[in-house]
N, CA, C and O atoms as CSV, one atom per row, in Angstrom:
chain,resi,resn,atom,element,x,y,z
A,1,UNK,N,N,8.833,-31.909,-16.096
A,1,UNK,CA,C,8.665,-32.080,-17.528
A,1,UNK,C,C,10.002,-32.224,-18.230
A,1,UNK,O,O,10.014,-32.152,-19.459
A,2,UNK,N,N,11.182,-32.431,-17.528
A,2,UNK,CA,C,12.156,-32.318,-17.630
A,2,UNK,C,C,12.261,-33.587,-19.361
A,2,UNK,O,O,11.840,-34.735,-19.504
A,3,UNK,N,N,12.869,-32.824,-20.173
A,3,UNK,CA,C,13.147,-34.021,-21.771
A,3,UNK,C,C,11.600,-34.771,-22.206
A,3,UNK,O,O,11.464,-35.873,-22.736
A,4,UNK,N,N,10.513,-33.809,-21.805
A,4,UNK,CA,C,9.568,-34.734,-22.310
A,4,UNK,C,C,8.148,-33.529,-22.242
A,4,UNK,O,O,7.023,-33.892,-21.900
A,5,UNK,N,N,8.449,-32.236,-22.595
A,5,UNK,CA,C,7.822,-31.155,-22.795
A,5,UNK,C,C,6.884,-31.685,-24.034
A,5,UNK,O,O,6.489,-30.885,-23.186
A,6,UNK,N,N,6.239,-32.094,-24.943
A,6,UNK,CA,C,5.649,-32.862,-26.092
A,6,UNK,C,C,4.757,-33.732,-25.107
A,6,UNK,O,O,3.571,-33.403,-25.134
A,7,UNK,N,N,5.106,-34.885,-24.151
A,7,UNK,CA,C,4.304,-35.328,-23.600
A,7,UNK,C,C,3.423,-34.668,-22.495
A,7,UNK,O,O,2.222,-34.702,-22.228
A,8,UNK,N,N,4.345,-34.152,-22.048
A,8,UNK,CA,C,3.583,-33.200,-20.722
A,8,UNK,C,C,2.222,-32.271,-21.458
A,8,UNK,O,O,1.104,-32.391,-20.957
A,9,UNK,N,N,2.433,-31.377,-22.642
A,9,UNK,CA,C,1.712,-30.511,-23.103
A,9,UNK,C,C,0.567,-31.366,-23.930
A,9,UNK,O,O,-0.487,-30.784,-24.188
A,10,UNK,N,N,0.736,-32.642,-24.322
A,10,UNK,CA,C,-0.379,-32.834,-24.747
A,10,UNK,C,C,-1.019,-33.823,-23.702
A,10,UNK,O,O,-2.185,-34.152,-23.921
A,11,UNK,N,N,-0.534,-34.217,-22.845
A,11,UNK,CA,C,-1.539,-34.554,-21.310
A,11,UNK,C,C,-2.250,-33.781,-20.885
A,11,UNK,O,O,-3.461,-33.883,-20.688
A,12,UNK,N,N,-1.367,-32.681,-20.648
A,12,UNK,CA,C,-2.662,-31.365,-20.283
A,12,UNK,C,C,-3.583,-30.699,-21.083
A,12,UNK,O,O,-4.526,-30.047,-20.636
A,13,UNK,N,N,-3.347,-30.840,-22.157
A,13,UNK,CA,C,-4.257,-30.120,-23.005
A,13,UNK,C,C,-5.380,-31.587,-23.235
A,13,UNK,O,O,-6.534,-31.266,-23.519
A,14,UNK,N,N,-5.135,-32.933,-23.141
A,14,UNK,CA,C,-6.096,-34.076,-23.261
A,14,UNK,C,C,-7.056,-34.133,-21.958
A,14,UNK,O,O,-8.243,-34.445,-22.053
A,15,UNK,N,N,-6.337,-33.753,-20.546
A,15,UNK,CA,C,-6.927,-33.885,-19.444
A,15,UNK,C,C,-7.528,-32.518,-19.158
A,15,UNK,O,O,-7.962,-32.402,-18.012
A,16,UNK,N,N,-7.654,-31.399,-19.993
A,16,UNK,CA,C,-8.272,-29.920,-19.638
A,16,UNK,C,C,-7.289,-29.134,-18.415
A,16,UNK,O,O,-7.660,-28.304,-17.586
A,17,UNK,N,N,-6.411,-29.504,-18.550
A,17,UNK,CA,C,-5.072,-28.649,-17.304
A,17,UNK,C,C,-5.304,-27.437,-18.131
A,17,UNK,O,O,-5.487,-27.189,-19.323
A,18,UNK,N,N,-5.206,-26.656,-16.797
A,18,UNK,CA,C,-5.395,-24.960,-16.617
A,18,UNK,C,C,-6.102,-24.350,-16.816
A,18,UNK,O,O,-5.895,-23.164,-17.070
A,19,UNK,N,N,-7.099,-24.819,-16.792
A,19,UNK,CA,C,-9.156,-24.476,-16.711
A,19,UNK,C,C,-8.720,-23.635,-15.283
A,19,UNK,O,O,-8.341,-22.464,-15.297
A,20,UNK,N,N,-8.811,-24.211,-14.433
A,20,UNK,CA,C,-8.653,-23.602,-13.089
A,20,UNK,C,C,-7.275,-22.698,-12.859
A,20,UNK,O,O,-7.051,-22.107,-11.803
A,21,UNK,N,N,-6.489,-22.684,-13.878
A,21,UNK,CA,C,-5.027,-22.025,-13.315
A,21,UNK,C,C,-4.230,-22.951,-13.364
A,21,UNK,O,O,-4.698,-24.085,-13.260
A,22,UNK,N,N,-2.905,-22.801,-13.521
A,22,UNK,CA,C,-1.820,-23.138,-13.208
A,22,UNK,C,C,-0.486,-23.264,-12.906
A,22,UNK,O,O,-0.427,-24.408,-13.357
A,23,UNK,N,N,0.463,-23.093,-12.585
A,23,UNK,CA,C,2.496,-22.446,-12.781
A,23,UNK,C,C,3.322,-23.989,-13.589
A,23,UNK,O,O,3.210,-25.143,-13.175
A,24,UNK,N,N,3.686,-23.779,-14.146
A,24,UNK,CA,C,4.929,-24.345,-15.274
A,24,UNK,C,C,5.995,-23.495,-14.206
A,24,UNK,O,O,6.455,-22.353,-14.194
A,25,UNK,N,N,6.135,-24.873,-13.202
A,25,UNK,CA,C,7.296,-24.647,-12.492
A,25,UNK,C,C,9.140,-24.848,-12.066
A,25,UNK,O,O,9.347,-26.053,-11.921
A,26,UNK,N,N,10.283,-24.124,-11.873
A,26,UNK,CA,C,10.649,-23.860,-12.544
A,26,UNK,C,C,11.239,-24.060,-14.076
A,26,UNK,O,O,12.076,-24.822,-14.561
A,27,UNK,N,N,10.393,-22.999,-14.606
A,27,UNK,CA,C,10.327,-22.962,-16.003
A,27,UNK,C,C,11.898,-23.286,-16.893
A,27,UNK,O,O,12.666,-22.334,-16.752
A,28,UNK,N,N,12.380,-24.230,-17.603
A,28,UNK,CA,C,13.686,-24.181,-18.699
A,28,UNK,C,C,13.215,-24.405,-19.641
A,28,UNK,O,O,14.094,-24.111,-20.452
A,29,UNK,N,N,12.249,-24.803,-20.268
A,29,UNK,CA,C,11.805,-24.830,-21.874
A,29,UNK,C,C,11.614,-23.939,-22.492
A,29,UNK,O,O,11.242,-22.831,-22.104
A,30,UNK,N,N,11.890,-24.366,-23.782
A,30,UNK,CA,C,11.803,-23.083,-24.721
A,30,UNK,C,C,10.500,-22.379,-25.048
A,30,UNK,O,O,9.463,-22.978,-24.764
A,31,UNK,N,N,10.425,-21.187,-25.609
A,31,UNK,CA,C,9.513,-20.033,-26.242
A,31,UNK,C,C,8.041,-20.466,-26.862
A,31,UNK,O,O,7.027,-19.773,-26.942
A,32,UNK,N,N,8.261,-21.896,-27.292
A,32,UNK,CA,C,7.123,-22.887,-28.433
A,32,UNK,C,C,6.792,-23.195,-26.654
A,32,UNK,O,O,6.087,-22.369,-26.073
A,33,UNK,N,N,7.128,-23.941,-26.172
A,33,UNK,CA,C,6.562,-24.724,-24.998
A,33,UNK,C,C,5.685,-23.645,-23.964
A,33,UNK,O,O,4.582,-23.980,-23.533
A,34,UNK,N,N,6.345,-22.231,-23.598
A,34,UNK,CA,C,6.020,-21.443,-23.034
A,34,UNK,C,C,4.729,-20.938,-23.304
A,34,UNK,O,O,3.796,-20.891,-22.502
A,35,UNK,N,N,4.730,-20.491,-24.698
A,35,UNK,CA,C,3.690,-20.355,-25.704
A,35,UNK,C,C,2.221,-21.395,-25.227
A,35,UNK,O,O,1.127,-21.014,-24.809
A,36,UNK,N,N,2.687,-22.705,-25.468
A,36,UNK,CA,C,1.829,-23.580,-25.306
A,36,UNK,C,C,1.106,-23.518,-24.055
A,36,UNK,O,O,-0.105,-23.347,-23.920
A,37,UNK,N,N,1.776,-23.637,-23.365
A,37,UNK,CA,C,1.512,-23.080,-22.105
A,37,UNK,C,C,0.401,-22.405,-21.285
A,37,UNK,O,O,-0.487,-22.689,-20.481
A,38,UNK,N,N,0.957,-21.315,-21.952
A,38,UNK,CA,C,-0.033,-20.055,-21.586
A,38,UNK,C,C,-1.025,-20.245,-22.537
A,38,UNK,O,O,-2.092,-20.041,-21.957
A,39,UNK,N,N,-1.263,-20.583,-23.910
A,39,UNK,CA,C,-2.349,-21.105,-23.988
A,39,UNK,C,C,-3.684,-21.825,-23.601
A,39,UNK,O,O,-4.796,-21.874,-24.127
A,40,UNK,N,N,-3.102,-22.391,-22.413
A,40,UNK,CA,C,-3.562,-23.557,-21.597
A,40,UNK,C,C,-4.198,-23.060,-20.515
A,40,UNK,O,O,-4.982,-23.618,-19.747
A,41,UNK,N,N,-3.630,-21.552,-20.535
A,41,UNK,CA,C,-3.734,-20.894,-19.147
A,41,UNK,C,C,-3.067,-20.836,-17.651
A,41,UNK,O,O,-3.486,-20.346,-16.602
A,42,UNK,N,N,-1.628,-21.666,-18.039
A,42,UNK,CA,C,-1.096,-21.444,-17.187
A,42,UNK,C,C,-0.243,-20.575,-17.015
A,42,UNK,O,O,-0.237,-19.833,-17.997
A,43,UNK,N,N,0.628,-20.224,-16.124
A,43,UNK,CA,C,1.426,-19.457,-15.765
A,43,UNK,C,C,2.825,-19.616,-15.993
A,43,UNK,O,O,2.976,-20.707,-16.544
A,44,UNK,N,N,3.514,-19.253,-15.889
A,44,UNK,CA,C,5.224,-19.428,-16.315
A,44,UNK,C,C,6.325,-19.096,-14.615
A,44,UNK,O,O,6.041,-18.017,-14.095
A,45,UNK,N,N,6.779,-19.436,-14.307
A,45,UNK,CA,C,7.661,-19.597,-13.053
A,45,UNK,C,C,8.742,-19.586,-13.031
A,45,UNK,O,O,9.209,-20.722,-13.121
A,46,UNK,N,N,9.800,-18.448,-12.911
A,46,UNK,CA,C,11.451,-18.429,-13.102
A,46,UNK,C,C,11.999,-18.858,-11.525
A,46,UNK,O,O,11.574,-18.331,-10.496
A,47,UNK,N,N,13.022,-19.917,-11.581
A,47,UNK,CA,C,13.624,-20.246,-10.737
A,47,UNK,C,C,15.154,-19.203,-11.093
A,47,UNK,O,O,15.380,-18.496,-12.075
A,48,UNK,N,N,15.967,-19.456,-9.925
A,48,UNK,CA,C,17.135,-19.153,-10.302
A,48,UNK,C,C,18.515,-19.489,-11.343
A,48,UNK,O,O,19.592,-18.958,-11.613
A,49,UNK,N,N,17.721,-20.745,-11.737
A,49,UNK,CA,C,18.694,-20.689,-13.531
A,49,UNK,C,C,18.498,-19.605,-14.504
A,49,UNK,O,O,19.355,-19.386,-15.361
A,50,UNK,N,N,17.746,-19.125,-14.445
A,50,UNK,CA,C,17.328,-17.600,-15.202
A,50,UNK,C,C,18.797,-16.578,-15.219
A,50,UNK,O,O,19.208,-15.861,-16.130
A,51,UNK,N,N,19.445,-16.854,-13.699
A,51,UNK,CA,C,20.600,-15.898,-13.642
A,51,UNK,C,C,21.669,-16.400,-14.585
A,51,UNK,O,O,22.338,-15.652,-15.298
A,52,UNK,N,N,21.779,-17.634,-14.547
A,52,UNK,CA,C,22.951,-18.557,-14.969
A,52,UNK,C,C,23.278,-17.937,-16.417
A,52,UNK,O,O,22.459,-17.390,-17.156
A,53,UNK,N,N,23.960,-18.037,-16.542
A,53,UNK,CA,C,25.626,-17.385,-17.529
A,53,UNK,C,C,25.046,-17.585,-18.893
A,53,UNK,O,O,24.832,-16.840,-19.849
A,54,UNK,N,N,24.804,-19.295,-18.558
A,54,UNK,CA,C,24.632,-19.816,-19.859
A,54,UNK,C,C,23.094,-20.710,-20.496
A,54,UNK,O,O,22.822,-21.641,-21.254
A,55,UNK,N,N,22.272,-19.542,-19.462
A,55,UNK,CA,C,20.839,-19.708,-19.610
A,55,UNK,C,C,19.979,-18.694,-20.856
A,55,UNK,O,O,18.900,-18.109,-20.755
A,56,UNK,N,N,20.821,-18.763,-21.875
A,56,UNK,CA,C,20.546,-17.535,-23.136
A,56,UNK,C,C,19.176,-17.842,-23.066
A,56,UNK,O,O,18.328,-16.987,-22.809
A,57,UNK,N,N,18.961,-18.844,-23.250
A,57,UNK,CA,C,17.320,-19.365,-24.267
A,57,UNK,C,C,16.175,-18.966,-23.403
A,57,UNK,O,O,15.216,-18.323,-23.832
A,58,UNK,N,N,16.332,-19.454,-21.905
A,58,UNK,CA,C,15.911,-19.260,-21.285
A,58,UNK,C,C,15.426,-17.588,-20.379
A,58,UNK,O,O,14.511,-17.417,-19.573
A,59,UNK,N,N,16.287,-16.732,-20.829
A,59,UNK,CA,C,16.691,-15.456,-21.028
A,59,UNK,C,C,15.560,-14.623,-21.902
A,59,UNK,O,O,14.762,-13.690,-21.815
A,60,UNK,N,N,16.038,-15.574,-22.754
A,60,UNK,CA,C,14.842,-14.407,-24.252
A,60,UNK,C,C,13.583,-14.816,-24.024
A,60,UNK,O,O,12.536,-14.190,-24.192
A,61,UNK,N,N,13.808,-16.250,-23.508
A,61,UNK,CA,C,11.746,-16.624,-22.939
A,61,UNK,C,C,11.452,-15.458,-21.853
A,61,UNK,O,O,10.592,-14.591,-22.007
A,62,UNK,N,N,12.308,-15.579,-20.730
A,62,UNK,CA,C,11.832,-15.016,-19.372
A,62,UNK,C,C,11.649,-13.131,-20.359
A,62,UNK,O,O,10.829,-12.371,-19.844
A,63,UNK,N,N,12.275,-12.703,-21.399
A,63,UNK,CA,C,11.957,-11.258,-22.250
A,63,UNK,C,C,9.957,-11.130,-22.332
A,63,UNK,O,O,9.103,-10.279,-22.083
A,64,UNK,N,N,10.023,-12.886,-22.954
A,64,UNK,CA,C,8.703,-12.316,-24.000
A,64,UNK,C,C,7.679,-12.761,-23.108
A,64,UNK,O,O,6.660,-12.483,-23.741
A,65,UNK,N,N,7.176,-13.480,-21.616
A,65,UNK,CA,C,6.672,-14.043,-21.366
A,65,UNK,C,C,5.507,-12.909,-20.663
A,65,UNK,O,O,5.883,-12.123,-19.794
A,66,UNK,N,N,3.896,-12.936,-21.208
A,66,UNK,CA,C,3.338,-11.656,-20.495
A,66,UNK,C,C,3.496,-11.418,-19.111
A,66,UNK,O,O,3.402,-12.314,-18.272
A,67,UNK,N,N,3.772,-10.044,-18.807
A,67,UNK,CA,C,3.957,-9.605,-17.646
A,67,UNK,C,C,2.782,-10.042,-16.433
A,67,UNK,O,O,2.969,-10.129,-15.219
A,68,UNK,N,N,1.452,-10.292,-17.252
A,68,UNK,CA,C,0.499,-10.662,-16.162
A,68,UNK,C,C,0.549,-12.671,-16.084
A,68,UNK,O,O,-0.216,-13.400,-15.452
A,69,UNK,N,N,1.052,-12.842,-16.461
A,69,UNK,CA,C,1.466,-14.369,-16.165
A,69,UNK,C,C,2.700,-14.803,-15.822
A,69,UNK,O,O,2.937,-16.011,-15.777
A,70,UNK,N,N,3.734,-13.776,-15.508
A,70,UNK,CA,C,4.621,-14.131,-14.745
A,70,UNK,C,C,4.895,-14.626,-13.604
A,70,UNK,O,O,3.961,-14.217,-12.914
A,71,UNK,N,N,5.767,-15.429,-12.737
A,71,UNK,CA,C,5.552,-15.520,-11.866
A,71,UNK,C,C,7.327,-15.880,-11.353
A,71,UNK,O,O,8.054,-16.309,-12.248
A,72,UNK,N,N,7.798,-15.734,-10.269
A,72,UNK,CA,C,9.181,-15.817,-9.649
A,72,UNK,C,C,9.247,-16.782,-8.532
A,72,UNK,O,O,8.249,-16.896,-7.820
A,73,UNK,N,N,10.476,-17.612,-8.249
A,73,UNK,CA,C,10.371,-18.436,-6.909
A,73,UNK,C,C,12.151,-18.939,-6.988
A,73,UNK,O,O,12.926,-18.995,-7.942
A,74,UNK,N,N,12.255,-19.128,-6.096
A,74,UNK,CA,C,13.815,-19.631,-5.341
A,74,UNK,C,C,13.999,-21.513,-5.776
A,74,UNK,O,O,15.152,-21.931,-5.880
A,75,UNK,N,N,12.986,-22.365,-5.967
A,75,UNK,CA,C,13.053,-23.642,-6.045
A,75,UNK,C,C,14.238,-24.370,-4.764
A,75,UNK,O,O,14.796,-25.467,-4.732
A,76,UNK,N,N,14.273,-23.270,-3.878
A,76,UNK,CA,C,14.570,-24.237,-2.641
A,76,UNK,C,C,14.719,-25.310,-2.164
A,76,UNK,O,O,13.797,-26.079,-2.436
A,77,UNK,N,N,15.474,-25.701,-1.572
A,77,UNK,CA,C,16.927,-25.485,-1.374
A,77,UNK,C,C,17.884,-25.262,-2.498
A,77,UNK,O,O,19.085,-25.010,-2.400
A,78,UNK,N,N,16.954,-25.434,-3.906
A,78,UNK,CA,C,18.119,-25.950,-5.027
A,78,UNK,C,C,18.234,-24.949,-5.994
A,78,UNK,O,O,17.490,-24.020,-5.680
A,79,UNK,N,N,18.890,-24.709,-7.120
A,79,UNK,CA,C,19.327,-23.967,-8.165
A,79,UNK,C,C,19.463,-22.633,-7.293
A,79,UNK,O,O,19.139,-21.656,-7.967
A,80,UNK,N,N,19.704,-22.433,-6.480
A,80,UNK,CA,C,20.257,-20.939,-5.924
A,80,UNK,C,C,20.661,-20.529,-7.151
A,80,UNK,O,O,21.107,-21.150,-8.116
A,81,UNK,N,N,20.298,-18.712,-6.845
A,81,UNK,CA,C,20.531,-18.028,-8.228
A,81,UNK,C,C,22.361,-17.363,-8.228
A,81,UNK,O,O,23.286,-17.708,-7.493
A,82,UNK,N,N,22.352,-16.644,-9.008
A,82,UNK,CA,C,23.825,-15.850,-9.289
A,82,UNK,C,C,23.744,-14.717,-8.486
A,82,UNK,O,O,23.264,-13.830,-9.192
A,83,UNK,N,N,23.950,-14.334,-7.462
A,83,UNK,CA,C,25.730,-14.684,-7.103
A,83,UNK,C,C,25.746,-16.025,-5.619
A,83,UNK,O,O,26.429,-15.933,-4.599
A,84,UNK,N,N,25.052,-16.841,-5.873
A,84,UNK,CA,C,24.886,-17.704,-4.525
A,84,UNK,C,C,25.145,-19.131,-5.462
A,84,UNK,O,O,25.463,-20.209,-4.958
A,85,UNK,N,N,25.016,-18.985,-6.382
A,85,UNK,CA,C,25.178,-20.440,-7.128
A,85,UNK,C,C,26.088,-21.377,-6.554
A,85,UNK,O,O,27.014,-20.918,-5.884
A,86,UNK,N,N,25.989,-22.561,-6.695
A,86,UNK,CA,C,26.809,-23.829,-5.861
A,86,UNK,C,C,26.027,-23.540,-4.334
A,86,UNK,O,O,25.743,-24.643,-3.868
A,87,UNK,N,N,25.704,-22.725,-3.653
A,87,UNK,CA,C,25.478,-23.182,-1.905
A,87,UNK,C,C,23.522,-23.097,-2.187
A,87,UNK,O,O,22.828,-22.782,-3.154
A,88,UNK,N,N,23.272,-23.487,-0.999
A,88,UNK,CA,C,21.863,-23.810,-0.745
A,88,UNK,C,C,21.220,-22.745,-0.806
A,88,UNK,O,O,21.562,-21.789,-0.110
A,89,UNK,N,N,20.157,-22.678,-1.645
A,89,UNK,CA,C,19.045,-21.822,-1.671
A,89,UNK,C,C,18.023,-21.535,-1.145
A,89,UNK,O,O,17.159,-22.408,-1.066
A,90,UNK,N,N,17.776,-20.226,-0.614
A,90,UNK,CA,C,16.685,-19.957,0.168
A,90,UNK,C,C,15.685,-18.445,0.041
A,90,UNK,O,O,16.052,-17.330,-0.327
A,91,UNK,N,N,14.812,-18.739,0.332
A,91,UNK,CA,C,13.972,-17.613,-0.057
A,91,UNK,C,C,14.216,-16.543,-0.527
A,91,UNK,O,O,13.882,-16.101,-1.627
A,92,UNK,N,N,15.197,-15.763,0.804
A,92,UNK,CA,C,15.349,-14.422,0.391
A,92,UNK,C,C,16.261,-14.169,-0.470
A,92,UNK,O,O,16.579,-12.983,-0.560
A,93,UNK,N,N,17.098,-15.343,-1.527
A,93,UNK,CA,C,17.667,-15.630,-2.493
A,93,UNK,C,C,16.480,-14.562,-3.928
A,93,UNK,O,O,16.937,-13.702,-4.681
A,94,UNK,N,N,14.964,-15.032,-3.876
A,94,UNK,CA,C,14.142,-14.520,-5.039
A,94,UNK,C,C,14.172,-13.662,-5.273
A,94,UNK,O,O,13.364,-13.395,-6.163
A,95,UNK,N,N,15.166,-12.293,-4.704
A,95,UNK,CA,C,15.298,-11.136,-5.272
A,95,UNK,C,C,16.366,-11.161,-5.879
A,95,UNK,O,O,16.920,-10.063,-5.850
A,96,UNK,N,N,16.989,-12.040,-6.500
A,96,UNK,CA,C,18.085,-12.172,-7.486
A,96,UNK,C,C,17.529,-12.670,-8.791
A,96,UNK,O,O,18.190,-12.547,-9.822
A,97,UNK,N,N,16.467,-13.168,-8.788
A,97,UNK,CA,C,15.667,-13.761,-10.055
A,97,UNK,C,C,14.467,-12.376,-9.970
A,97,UNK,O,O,13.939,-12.129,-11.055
A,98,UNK,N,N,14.229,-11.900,-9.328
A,98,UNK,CA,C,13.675,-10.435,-10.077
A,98,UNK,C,C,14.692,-9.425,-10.396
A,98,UNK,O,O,14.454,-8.627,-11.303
A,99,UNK,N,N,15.717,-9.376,-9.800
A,99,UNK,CA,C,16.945,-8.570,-10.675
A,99,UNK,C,C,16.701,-8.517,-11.905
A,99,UNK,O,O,16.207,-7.682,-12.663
A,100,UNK,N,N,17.203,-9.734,-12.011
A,100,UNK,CA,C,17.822,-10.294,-13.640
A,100,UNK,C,C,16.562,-10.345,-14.532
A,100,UNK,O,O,16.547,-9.987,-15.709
A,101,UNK,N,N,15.484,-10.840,-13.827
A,101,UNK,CA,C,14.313,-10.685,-14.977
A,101,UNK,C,C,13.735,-8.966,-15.132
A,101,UNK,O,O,12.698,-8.675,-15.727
A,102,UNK,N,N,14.569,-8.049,-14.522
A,102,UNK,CA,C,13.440,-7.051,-14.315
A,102,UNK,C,C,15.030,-5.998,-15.426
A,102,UNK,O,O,15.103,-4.945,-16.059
A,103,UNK,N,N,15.809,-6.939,-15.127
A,103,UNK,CA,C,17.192,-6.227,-16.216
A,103,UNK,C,C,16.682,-6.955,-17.827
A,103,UNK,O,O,16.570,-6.201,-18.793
A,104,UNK,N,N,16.486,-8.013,-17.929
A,104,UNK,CA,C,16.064,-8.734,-19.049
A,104,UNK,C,C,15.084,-7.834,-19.603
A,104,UNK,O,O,15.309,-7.266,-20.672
A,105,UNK,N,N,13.868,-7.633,-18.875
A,105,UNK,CA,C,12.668,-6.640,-19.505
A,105,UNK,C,C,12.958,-5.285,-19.849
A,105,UNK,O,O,12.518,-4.872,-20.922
A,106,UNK,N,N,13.785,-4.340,-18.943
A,106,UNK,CA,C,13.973,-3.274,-18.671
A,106,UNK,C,C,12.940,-2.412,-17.943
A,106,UNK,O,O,12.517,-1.261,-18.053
A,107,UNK,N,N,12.708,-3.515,-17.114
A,107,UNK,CA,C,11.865,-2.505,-15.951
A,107,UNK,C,C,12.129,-2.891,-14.440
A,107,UNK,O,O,12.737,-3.872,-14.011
A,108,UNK,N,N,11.610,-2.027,-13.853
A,108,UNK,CA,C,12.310,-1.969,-12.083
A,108,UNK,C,C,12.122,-3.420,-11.340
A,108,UNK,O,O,11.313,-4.116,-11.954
A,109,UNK,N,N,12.495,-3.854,-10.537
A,109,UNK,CA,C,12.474,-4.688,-9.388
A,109,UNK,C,C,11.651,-4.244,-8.793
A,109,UNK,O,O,11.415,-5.157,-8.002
A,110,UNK,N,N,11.087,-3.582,-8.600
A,110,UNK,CA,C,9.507,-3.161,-8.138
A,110,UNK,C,C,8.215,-3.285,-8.677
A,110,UNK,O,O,7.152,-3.349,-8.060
A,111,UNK,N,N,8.446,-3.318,-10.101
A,111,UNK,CA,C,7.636,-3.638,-10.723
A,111,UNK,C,C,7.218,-5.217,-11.110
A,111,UNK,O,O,6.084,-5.695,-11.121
A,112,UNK,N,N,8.839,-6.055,-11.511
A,112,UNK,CA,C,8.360,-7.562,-11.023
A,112,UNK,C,C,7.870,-8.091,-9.763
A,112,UNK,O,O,7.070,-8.992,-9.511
A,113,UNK,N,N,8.598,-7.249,-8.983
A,113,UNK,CA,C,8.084,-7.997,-7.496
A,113,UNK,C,C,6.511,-7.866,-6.931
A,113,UNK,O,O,5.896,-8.506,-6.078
A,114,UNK,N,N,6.101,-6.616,-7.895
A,114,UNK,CA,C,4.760,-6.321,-8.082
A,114,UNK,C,C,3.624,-7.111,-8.375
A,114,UNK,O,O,2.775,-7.528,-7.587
A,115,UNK,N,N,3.728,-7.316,-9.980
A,115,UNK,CA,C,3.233,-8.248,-10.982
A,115,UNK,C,C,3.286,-9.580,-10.643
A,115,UNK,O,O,2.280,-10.265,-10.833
A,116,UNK,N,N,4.250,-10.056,-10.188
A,116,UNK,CA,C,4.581,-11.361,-9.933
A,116,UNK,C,C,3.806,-11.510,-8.157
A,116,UNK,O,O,3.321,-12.635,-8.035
A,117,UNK,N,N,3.667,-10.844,-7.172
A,117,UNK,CA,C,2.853,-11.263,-6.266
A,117,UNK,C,C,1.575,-10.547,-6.318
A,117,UNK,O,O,1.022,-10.591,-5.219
A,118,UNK,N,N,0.950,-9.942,-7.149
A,118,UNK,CA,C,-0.382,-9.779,-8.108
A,118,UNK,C,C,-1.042,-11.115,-9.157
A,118,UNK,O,O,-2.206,-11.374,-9.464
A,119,UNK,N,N,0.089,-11.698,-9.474
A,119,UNK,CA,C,-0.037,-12.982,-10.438
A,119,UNK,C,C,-0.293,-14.243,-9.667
A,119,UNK,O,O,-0.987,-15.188,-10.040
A,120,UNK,N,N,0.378,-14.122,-8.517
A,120,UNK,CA,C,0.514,-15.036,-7.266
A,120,UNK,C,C,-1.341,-15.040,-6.294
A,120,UNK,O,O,-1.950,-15.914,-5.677
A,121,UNK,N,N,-1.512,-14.211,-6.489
A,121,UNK,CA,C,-2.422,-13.966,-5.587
A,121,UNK,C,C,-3.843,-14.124,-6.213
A,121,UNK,O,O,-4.813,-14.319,-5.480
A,122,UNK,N,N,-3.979,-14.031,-7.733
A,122,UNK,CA,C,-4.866,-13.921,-8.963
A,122,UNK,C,C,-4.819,-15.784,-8.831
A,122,UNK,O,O,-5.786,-16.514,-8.610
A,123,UNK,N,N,-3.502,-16.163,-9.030
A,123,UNK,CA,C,-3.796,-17.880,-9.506
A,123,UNK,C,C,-4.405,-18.562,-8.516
A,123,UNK,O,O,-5.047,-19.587,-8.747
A,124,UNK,N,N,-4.239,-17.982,-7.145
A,124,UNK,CA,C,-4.355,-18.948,-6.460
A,124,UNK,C,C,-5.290,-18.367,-5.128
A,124,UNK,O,O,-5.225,-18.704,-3.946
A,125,UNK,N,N,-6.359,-17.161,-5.930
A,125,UNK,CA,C,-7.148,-16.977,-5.111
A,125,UNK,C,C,-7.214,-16.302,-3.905
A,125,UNK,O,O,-8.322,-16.212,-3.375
A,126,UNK,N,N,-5.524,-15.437,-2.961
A,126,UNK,CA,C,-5.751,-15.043,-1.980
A,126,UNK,C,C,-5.765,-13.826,-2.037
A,126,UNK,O,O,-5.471,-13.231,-3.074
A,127,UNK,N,N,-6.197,-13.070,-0.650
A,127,UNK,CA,C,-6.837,-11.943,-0.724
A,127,UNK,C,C,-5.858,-11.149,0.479
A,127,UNK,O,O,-6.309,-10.809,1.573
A,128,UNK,N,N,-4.729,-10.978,0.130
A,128,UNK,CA,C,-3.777,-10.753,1.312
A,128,UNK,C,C,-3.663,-8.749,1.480
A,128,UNK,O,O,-2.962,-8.241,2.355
């Protein structure tokens, strides 16, 4: 959806997107878009730009976004988070994007890593 968040949101809302679920994956739009979003019923998805320095906006979204529609992921191989930034990204990288989102909220890394594979498992049906 990259520069074209306006078109994307009213495709989905014309074609009924997120009747069944969905993730807004990784998420950089702003708070209005997020909003929209979850309206829709989808979900919200922090990649590792979330860590980045100069990801403010993106920061105060990943604050307000409900805890039961959260959701976390590495976007592999790419945007590796902080402190791995510049080299290739990989999985066990996603506990650097629950850090920072669980410092953003002020609650534990146990508790995102919680919510977020509770949210994971709710969207998409498994029973693990």
């Amino acid at each position: 959806t990259r520069d074209s968040a306006a078109d994307t949101l009213r495709l989905m809302r014309e074609e009924g997107a997120g009747a069944p679920g969905g993730v807004m994956h990784c998420f950089t739009e702003t708070q209005e878009v997020a909003d929209a979003a979850l309206d829709l019923g989808f979900y919200i998805s922090f990649s590792g730009i979330v860590t980045f320095k100069n990801a403010k906006a993106l920061k105060a979204v990943a604050r307000q976004v409900p805890l039961d529609r959260l959701l976390i992921e590495t976007d592999s191989p790419y945007l590796a988070p902080v402190p791995h930034r510049g080299k290739v990204n990989e999985p066990g990288f996603v506990k650097h994007v629950a850090e920072e989102i669980a410092a953003l909220r002020g609650e534990t890394v146990e508790r995102i890593a919680e919510v977020s594979t509770e949210n994971f498992k709710r969207l998409f049906n498994i029973d693990l």
